[in-house]
DSSP file (Angstrom, degrees, kcal/mol; ACC not computed):
  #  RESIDUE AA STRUCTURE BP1 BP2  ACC     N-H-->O    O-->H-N    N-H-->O    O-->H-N    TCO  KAPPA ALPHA  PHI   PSI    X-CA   Y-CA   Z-CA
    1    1 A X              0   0    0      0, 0.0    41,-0.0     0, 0.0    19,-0.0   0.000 360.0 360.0 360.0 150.8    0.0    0.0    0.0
    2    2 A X        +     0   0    0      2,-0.0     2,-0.3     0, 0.0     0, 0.0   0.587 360.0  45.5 -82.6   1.6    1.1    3.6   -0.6
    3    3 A X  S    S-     0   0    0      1,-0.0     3,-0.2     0, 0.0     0, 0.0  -0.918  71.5-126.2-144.3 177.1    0.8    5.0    2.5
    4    4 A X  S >  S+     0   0    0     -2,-0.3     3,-0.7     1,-0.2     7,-0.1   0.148  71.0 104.4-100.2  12.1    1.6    4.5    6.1
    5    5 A X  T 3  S+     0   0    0      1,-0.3    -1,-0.2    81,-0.0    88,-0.1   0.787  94.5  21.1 -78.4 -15.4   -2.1    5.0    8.1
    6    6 A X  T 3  S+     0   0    0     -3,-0.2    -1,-0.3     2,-0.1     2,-0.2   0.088  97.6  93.9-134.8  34.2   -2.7    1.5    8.7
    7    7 A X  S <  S-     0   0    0     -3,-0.7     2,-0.1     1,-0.1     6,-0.1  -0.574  82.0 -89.4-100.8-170.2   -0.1   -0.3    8.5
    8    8 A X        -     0   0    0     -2,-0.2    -1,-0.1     4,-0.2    -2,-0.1  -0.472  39.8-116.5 -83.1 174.4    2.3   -1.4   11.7
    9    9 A X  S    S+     0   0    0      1,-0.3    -1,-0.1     2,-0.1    -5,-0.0   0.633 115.5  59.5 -95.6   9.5    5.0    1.0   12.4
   10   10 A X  S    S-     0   0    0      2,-0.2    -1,-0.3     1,-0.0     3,-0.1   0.863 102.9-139.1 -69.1 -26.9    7.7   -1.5   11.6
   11   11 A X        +     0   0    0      1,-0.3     2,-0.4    -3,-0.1    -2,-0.1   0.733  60.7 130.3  66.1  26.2    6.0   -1.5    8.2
   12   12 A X        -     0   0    0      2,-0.0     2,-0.3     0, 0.0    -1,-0.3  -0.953  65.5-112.8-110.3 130.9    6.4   -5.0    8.0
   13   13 A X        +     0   0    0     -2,-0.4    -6,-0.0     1,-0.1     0, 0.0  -0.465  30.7 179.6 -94.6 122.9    3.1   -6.6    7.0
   14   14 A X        +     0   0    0     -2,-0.3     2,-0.2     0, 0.0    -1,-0.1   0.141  34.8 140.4 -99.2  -7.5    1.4   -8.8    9.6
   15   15 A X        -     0   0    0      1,-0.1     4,-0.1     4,-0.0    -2,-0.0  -0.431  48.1-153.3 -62.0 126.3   -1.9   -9.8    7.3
   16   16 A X  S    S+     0   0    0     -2,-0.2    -1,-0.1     2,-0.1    29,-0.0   0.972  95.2  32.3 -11.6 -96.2   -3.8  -13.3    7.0
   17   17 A X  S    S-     0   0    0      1,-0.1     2,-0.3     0, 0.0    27,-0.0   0.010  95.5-112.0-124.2 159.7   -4.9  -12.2    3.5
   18   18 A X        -     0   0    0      2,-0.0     2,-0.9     0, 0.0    27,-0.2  -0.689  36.4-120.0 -97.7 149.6   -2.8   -9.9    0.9
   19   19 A X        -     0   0    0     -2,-0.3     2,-0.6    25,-0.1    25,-0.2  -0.738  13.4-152.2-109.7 119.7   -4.2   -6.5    0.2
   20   20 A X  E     -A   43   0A   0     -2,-0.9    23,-0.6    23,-0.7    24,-0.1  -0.518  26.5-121.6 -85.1 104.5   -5.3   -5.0   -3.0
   21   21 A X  E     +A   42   0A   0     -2,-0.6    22,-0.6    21,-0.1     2,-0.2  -0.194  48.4 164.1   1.0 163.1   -5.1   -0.7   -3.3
   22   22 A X  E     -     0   0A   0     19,-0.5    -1,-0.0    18,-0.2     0, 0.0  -0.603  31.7-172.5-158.2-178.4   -8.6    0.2   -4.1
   23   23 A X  E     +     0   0A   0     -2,-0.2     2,-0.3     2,-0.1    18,-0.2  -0.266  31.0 139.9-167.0  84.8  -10.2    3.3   -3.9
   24   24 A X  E     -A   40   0A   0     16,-0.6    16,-2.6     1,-0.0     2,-0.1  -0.824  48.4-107.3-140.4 145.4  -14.2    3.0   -4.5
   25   25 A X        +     0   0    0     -2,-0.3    42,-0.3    14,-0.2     2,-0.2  -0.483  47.7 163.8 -81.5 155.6  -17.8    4.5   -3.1
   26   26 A X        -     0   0    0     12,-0.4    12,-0.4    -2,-0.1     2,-0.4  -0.783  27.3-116.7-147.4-165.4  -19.6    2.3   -1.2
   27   27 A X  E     +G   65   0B   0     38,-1.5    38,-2.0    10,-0.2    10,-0.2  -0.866  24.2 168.1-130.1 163.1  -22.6    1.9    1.4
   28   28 A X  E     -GH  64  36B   0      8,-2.1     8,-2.1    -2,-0.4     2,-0.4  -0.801  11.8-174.1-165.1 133.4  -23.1    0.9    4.8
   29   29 A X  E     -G   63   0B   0     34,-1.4    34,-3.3     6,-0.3     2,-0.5  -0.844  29.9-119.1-119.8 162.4  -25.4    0.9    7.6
   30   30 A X  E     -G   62   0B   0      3,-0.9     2,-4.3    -2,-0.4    32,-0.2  -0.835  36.1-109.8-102.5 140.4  -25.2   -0.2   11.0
   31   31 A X  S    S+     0   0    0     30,-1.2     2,-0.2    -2,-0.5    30,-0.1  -0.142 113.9  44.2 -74.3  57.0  -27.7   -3.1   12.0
   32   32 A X  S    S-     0   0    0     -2,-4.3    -3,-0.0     1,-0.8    30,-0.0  -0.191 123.4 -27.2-109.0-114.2  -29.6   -0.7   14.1
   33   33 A X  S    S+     0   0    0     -2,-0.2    -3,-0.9    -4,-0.0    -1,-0.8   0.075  87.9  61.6 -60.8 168.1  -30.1    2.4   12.2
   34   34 A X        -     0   0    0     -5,-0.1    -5,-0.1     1,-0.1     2,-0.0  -0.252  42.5-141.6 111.5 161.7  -28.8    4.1   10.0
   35   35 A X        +     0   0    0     -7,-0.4    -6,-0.3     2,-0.0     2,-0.1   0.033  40.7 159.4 165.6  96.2  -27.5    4.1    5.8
   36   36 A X  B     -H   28   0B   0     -8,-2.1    -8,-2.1    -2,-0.0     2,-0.2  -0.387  28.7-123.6-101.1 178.8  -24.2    5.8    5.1
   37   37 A X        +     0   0    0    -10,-0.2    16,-0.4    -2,-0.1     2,-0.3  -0.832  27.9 146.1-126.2 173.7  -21.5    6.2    2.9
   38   38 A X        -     0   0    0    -12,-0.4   -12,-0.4    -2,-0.2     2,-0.4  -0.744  39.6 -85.7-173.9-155.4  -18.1    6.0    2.8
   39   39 A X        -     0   0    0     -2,-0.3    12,-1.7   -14,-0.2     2,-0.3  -0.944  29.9-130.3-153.2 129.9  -14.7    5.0    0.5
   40   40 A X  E     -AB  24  50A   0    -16,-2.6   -16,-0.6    -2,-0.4    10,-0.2  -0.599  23.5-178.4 -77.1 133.3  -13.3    1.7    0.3
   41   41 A X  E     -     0   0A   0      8,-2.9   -19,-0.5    -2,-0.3     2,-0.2   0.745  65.6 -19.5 -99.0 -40.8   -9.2    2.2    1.2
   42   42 A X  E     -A   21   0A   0      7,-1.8     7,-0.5   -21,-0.1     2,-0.4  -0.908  55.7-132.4 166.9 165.0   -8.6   -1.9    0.6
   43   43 A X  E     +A   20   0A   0    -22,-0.6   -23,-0.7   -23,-0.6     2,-0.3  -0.688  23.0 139.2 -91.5 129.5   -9.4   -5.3    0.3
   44   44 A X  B >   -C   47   0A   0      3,-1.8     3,-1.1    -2,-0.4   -25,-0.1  -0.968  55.9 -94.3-159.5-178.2   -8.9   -8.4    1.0
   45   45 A X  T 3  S+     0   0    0     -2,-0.3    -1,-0.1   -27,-0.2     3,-0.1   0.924 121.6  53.8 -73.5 -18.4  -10.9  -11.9    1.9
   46   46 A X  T 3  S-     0   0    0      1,-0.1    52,-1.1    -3,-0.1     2,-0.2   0.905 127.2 -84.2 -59.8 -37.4  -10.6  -11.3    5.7
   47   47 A X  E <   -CD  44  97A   0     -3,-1.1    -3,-1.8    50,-0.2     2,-0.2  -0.954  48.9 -64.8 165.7-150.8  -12.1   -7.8    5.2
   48   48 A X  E     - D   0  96A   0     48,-3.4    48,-0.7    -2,-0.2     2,-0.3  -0.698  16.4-132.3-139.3-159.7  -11.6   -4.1    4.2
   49   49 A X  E     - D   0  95A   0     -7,-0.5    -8,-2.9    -2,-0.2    -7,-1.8  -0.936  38.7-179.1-158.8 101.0  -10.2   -0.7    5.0
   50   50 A X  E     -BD  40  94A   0     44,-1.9    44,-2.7    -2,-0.3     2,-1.0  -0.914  30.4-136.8-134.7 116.7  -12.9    2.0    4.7
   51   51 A X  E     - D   0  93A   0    -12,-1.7     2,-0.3    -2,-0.5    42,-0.2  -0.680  33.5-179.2-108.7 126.9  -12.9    5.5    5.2
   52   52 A X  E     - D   0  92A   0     40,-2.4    40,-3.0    -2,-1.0   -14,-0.1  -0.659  33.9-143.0-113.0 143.6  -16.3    6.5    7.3
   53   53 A X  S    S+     0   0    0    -16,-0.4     2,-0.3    38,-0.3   -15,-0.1   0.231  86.0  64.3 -29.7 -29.6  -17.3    9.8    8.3
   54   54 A X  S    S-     0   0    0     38,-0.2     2,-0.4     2,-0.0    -2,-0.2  -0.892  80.1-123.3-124.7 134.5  -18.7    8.3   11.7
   55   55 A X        -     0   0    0     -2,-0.3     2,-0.3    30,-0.0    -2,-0.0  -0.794  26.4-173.8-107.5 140.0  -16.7    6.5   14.7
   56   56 A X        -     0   0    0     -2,-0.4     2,-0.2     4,-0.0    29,-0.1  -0.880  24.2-122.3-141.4 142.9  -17.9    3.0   15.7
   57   57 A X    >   -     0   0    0     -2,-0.3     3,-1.5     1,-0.1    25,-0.2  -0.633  46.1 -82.5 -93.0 165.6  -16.5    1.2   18.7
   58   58 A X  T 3  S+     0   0    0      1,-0.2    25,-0.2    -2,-0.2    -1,-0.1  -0.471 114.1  42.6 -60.3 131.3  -14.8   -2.1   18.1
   59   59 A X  T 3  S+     0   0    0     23,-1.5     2,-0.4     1,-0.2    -1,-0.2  -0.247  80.1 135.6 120.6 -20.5  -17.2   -4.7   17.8
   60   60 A X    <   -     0   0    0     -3,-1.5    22,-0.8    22,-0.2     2,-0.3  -0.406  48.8-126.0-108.9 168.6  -19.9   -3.2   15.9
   61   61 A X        +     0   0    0     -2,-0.4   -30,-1.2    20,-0.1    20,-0.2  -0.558  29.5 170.4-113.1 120.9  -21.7   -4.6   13.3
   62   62 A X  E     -G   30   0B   0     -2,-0.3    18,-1.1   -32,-0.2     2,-0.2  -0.397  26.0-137.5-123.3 165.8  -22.0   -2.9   10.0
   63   63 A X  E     -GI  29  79B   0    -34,-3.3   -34,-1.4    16,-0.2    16,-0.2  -0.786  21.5-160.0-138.5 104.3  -23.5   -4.1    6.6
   64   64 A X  E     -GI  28  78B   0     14,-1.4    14,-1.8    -2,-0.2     2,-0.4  -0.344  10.5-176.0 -81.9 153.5  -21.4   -3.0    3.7
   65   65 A X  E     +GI  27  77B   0    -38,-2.0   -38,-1.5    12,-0.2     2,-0.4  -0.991  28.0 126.9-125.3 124.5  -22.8   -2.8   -0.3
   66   66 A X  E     - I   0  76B   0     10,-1.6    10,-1.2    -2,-0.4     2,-0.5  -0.936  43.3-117.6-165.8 174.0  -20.5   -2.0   -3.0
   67   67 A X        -     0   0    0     -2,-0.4     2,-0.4   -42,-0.3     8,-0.1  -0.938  13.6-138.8 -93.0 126.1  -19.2   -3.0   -6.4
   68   68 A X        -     0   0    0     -2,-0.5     6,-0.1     6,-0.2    -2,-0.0  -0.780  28.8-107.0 -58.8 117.7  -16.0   -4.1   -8.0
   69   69 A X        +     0   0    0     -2,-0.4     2,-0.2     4,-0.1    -1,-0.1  -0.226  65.2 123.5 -55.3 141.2  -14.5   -3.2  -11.2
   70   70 A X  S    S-     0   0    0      3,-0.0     3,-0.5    -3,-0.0    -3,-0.0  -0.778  80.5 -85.5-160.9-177.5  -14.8   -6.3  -13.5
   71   71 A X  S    S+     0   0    0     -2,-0.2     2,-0.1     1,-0.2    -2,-0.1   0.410 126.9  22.0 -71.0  -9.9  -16.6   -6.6  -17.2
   72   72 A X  S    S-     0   0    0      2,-0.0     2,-0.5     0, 0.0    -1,-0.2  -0.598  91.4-163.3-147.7  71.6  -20.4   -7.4  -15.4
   73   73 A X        -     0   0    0     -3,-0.5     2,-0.3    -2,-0.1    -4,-0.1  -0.655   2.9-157.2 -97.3 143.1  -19.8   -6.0  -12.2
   74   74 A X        -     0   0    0     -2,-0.5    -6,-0.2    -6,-0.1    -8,-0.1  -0.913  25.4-101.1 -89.6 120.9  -22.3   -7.1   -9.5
   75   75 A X        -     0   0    0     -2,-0.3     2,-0.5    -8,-0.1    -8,-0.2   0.086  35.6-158.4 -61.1 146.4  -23.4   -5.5   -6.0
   76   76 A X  E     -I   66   0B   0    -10,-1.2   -10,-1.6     2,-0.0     2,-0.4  -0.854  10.7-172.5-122.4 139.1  -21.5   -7.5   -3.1
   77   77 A X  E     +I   65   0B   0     -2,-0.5     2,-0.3   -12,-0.2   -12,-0.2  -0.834  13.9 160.6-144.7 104.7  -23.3   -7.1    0.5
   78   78 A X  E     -I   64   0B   0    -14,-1.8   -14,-1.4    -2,-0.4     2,-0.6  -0.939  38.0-114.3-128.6 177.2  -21.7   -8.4    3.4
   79   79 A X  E     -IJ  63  99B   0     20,-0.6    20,-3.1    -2,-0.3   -16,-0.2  -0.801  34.4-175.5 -99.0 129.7  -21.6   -8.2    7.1
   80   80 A X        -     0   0    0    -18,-1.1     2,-0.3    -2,-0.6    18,-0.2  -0.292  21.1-134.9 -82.2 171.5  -18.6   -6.8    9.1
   81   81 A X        -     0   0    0    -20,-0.2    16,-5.1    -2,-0.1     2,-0.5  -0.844  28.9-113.0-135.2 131.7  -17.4   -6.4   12.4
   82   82 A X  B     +E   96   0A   0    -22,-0.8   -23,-1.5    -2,-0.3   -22,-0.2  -0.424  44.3 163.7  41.8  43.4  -15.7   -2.9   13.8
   83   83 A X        -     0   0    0     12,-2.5   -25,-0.2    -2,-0.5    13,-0.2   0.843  63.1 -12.1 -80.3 -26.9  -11.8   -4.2   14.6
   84   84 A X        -     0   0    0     11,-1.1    10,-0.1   -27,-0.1   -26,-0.1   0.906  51.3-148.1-162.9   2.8  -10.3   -0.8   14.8
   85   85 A X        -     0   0    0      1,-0.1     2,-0.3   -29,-0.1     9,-0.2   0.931   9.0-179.8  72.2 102.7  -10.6    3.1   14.3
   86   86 A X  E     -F   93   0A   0      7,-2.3     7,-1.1     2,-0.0     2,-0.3  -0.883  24.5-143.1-109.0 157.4   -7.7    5.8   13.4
   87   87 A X  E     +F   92   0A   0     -2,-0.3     5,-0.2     5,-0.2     2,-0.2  -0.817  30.7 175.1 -94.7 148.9   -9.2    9.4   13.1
   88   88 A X        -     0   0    0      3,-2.6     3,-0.1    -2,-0.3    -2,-0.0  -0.696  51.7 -88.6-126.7 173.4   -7.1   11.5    9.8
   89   89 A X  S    S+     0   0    0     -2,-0.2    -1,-0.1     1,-0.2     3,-0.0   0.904 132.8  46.8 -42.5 -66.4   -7.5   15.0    8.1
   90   90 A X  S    S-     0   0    0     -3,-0.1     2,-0.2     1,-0.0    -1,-0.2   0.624 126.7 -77.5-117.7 -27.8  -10.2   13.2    5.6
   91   91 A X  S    S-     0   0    0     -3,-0.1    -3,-2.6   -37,-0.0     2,-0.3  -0.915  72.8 -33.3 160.8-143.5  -12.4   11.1    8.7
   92   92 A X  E     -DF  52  87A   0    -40,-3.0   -40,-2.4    -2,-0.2     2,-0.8  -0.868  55.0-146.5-129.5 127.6  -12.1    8.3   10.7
   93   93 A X  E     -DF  51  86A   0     -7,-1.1    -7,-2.3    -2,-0.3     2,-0.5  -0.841  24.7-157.3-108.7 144.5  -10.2    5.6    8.6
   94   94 A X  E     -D   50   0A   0    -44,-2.7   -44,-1.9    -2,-0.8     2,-0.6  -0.907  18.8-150.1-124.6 109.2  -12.0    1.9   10.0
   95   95 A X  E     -D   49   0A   0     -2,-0.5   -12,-2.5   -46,-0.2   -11,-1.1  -0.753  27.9-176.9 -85.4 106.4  -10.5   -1.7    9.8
   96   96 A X  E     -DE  48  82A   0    -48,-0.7   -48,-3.4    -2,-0.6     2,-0.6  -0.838  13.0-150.8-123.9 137.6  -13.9   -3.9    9.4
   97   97 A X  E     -D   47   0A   0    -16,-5.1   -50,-0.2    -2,-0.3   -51,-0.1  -0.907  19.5-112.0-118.5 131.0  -13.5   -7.6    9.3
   98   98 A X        -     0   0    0    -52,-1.1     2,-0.3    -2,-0.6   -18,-0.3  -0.274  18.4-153.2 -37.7 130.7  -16.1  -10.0    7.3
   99   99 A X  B      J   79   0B   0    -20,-3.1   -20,-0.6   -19,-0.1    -1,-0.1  -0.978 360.0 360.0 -99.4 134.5  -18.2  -12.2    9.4
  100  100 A X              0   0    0     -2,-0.3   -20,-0.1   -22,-0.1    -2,-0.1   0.493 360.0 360.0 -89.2 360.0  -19.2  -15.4    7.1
């Protein structure tokens, strides 16, 4: 990745899953209330890297909507959980991990 906000600060990478750049609108609500938006940061099958507008404590449980480029691309909805929170200049940048 090209920058340094979520990675560790050795900068040596610690992931389960490898991560692909991305940089894409999405949705989300929280399963109470709620239907926001946000920017997908990065990917990967464990989960994503979203920057939200809104601060969520660890553990809770969002349901994200969005698309991927490909040649038919189709809307993807899953449920997340809330691992971790940084606030930046642009908003609060949120490490959410799929629950299958």
């Amino acid at each position: 990745m090209t920058d340094d906000l979520h990675n560790n600060p050795g900068g040596e990478e610690k992931r389960i899953y490898p991560r692909m750049d991305v940089f894409k609108k999405m949705t989300y609500r929280e399963l109470v209330p709620s239907g926001e938006e946000g920017i997908i940061q990065d990917i990967s099958e464990g989960g994503l890297c979203l920057l939200l507008n809104k601060e969520f404590a660890p553990g809770t449980i969002l349901e994200v909507k969005y698309e991927l480029q490909s040649p038919t691309p189709k809307p993807i909805e899953s449920i997340a959980k809330v691992v971790w929170q940084k606030k930046t200049d642009k908003g609060m940048l949120t490490g959410v991990q799929f629950i299958p």
